[in-house]
N, C-alpha and C positions, 0 to 999 in steps of 0.2 A: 504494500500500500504506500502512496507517496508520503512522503512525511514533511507534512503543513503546520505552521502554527499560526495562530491566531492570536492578536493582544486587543481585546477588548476594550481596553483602557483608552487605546490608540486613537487621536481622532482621524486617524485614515479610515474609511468606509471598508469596511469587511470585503466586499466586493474589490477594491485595490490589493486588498492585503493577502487577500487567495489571490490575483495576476499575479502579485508578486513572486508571491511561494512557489507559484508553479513557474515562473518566468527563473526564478534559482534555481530548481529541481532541474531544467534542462538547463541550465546555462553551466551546472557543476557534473553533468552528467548521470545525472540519476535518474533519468528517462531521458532517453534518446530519438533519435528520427525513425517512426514509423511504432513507436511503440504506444498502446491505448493506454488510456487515461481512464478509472475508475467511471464506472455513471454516476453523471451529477447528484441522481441522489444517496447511491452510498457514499460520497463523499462529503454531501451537505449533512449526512447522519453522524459520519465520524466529525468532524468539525463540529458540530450543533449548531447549522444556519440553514435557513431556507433555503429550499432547493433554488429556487428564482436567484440568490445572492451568489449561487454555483454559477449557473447558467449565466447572469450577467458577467461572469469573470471567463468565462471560456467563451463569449461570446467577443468579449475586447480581442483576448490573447487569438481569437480566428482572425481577426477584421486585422491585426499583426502582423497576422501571416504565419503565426509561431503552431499554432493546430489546424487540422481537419475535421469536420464534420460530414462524416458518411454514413446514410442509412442503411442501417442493420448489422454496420462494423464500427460503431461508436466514433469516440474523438479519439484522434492519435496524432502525435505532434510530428508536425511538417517540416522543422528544421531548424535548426540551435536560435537561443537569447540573442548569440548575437548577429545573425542575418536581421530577425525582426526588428530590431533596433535600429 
């Protein structure tokens, strides 16, 4: 499972703070090009955020260019932190 943290305290929007984590996770190699990404909502389960606050974060990281979304092979990331950048 990716391993995300969240600081609540933080006034960045939850929504930032999950691109971010995931924009490190591949930027340090720990999910690479072509590998899937949890469904948003096992992942807005493990975090404890709405699935919507998932979904707007891997919705940014596509419009990046950094994931894919294909139906009925979920999101899986299209190519390192630092192309999207």
């Amino acid at each position: 499972m990716l391993d995300v943290k969240l600081n609540r305290r933080d006034p960045l929007p939850l929504y930032d703070q999950v691109c971010a984590e995931i924009r490190r996770a591949i930027a340090d190699g720990e999910i690479g090009p072509g590998e899937r990404l949890p469904p948003a909502r096992d992942l807005a389960a493990v975090l404890q955020v709405n699935t919507n606050t998932v979904l707007r974060a891997l919705r940014l990281l596509r419009d990046d260019g950094l994931l894919e979304f294909r139906r009925g092979r979920g999101v899986t990331v299209a190519g390192s932190a630092r192309q999207g950048t």
